[in-house]
C-alpha positions in Angstrom: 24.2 -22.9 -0.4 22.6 -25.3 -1.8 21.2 -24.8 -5.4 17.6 -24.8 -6.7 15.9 -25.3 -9.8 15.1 -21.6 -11.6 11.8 -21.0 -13.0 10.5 -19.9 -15.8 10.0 -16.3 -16.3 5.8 -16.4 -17.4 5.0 -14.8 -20.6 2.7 -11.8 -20.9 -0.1 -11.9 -23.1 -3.4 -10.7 -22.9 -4.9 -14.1 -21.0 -2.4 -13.9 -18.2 -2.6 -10.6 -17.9 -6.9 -11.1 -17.5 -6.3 -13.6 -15.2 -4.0 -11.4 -13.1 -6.7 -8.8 -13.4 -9.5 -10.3 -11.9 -7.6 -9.7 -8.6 -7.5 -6.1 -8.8 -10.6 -3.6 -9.0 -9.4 -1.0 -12.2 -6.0 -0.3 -12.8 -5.3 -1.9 -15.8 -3.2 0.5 -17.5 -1.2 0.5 -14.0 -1.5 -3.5 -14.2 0.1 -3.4 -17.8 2.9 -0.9 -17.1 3.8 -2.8 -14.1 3.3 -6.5 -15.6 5.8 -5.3 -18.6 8.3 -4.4 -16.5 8.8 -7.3 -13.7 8.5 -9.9 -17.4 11.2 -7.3 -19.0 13.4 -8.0 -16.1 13.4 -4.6 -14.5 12.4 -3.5 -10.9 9.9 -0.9 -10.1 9.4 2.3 -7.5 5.8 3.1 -7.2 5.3 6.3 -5.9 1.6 7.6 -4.6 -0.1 7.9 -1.6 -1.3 5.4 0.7 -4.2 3.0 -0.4 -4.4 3.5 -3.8 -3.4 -0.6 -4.6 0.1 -0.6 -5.2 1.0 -3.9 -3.3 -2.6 -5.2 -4.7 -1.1 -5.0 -7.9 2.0 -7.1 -7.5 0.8 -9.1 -5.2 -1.6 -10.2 -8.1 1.4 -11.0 -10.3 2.9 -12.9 -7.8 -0.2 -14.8 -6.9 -0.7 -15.8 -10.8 2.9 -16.8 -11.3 3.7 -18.7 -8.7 6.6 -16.6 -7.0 6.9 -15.5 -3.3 5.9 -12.3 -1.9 8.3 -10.5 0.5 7.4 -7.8 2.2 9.3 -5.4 4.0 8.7 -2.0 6.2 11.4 0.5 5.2 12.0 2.5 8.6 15.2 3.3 10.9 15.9 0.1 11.9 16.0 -2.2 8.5 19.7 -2.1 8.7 21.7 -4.3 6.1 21.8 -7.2 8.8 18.0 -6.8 8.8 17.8 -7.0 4.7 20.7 -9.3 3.9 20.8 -12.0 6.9 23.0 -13.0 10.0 24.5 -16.1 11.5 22.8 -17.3 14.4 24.2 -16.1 17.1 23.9 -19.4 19.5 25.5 -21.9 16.8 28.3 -19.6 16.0 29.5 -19.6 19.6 29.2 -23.7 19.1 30.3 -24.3 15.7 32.4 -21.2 14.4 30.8 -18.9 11.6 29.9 -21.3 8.7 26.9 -20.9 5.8 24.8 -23.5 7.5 24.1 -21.4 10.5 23.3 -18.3 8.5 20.3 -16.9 8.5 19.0 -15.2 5.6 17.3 -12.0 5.2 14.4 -11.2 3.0 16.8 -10.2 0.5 18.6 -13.6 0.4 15.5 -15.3 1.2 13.8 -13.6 -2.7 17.0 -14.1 -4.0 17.2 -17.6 -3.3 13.5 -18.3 -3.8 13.2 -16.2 -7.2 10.6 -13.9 -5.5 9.4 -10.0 -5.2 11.2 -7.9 -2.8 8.9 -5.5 -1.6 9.8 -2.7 0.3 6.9 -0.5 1.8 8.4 3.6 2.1 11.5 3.3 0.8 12.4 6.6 1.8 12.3 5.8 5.6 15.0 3.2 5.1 18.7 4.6 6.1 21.0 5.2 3.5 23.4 2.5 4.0 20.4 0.1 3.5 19.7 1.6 0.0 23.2 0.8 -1.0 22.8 -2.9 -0.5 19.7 -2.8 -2.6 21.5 -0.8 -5.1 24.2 -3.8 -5.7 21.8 -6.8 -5.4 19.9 -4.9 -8.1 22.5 -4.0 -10.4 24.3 -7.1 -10.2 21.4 -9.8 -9.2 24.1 -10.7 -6.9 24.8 -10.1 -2.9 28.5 -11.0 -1.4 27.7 -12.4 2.0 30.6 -12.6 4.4 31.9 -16.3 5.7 29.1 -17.8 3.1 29.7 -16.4 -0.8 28.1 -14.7 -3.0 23.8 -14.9 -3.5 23.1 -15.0 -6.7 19.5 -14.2 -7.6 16.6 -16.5 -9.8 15.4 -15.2 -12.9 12.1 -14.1 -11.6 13.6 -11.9 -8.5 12.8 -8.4 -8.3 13.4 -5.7 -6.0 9.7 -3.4 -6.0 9.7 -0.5 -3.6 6.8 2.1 -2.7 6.9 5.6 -1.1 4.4 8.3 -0.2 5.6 11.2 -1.9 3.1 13.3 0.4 4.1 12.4 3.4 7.8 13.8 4.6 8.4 13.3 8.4 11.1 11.1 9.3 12.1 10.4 5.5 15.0 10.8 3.6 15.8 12.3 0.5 16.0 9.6 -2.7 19.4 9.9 -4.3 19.8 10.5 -8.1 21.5 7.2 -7.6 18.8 5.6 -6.3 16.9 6.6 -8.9 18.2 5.7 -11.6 18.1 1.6 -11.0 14.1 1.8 -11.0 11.6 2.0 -13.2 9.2 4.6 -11.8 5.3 4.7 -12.2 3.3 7.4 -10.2 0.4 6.0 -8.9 -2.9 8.5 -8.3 -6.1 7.8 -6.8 -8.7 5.9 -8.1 -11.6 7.5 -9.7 -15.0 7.8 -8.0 -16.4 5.2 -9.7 -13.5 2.3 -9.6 -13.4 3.2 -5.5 -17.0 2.3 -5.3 -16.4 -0.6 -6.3 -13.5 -1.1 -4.0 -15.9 -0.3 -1.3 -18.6 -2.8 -1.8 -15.9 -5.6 -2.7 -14.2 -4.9 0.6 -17.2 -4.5 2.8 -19.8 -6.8 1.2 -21.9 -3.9 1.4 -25.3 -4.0 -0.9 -26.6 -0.8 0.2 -25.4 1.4 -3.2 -26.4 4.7 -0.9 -24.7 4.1 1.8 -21.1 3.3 -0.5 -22.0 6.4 -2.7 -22.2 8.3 0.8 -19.0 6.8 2.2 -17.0 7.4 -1.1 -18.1 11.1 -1.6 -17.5 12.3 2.0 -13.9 10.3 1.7 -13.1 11.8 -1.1 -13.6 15.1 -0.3 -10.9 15.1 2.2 -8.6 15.0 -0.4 -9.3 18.4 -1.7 -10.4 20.1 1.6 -9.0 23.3 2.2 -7.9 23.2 5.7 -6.4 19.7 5.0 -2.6 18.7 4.2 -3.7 15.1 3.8 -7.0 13.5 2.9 -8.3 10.2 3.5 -7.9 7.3 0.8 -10.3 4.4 -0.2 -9.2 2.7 3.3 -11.4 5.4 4.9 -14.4 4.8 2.8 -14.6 1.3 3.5 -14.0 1.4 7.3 -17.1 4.3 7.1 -19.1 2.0 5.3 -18.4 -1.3 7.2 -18.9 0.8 10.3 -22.1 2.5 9.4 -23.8 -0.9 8.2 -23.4 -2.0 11.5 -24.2 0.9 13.4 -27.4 1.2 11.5 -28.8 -2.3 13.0 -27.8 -1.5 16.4 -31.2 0.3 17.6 -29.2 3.4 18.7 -30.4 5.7 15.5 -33.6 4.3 15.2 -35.1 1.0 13.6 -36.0 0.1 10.0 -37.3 2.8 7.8 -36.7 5.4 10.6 -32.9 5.3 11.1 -31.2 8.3 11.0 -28.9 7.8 8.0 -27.0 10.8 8.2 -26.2 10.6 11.7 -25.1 6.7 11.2 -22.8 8.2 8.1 -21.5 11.3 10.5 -20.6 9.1 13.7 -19.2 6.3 11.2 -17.4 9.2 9.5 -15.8 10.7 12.4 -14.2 7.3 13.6 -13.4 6.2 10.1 -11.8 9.3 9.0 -10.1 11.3 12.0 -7.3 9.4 12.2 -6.4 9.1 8.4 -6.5 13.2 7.6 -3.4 15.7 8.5 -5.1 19.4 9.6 -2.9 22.2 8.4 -0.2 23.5 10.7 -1.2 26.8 9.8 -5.0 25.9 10.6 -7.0 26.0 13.5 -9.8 23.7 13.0 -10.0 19.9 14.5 -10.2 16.9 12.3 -14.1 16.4 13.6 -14.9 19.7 12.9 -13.7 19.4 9.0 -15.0 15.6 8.4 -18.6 17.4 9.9 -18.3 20.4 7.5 -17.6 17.9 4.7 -21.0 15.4 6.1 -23.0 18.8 6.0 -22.2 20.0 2.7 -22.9 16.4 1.5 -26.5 15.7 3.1 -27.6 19.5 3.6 -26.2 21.5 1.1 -28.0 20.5 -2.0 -30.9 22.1 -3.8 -33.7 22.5 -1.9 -32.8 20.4 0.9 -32.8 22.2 4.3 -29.6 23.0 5.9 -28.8 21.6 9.7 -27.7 23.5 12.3 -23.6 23.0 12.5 -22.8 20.4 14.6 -19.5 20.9 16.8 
């Protein structure tokens, strides 16, 4: 293979790590834990549930230093062929197996390139998979049959990410496994740092309308007759769904637009999809995002209560 210049692993001090910051809404004591270990030289596992800004986060490193970004699905079919690389199948018939006509693999490909190796739910990729990671990490080095060994750049790093709420079609993380990351559970954002999310993502001035978004997102997450609740991903398809519904004519025009029905219908498509009902409940999806739009437009102090909807 032929050889390429390493780069230098950046420093961390408090400019770069401001710099790096301005990419990401909050999170700065995630930021720091993160940006400590990738300079220390050690790989991470960030474990939380969907949209809360883990591959924001490195992708902001990566951005600010220069390195690529690989990213990977783990699922059933990232075999090691998948990860690692393969000769091309047309030139080998031609020319016999030889390192020219290999292919490489995201693996290879960070290795080679000094880049992040990022691996979205690890614990949907199949076991044999994992060990491959497991040497490349250990050793910064991946044997590669008919070609040599890879060895990796300075700056490569093998990140991963898993939903620790989510278990169908996963597998069990070995001890082994384990023990070559560094592990940092990641949570939701508070109220505050996902309003800002919201009007970042969306462009959205109206500050009612992201308060409203925000609220009735986040109180799928502690609903009762809900397994899973919605992250920030719902608020800001509610929001940037509402905005537009409330200049279509449909829910009335200027001052006389029926803002809780924009938020309800914007709601319902926003949010249906992204929450898990019970198995042991009865109730719909619609029927729990409306219970949720109720209590938050009808169910305050001296405001009258609608008739349920649904």
């Amino acid at each position: 293979m032929t050889s390429r210049p390493e780069p230098a692993i950046p420093s961390t001090n408090g400019s770069r790590r401001d710099d790096i910051a301005r990419g990401v809404v909050g999170r700065r004591r995630e930021l720091d834990l993160v940006l400590a270990a990738v300079t220390a030289g050690r790989d991470i596992l960030l474990e939380g549930p969907p949209g809360t800004s883990k591959s924001t986060l490195l992708r902001a490193i990566t951005g600010q230093w220069g390195v690529p970004f690989l990213l990977v699905e783990g699922n059933a079919e990232l075999t090691p062929a998948r990860l690692v690389g393969h000769h091309n199948p047309a030139r080998v018939l031609r020319e016999d197996y030889s390192a020219e006509n290999f292919v490489p693999g995201p693996l290879v490909e960070a290795m080679q390139r000094g880049g992040f190796l990022y691996i979205e739910e690890l614990n949907r990729a199949p076991e044999d998979t994992l060990n491959v990671l497991l040497a490349a990490m250990a050793e910064r080095e991946v044997a590669v049959p008919r070609v040599g060994t890879i060895t990796g750049l300075p700056t490569f790093r093998v990140l991963a990410s898993m939903n620790p709420f989510d278990d169908t079609g996963t597998a069990r993380i070995s001890d082994s496994v384990y023990d070559r990351w560094c592990r940092l559970a990641v949570g939701y954002q508070d109220e505050i740092e996902e309003r800002a999310i919201v009007a970042v993502r969306t462009g959205c001035t109206d500050d009612g309308l992201i308060d409203d978004g925000v609220a009735i997102t986040r109180a799928t997450r502690g609903h009762p007759e809900l397994r899973r609740g919605s992250s920030v991903r719902g608020a800001i398809d509610l929001v940037a769904i509402a905005s537009e519904l409330a200049v279509l004519g449909s829910y009335g025009t200027g001052d006389s637009v029926d803002r809780p029905r924009v938020v309800l219908d914007a709601a319902l498509l926003a949010l249906s999809a992204r929450i898990g009902v019970d198995e042991a409940s009865d109730v719909t999806p619609e029927q729990v995002i409306t219970q949720i739009w109720e209590d938050h437009f009808f169910s305050r102090p001296g405001v009258r209560r609608r008739d349920p909807i649904g």
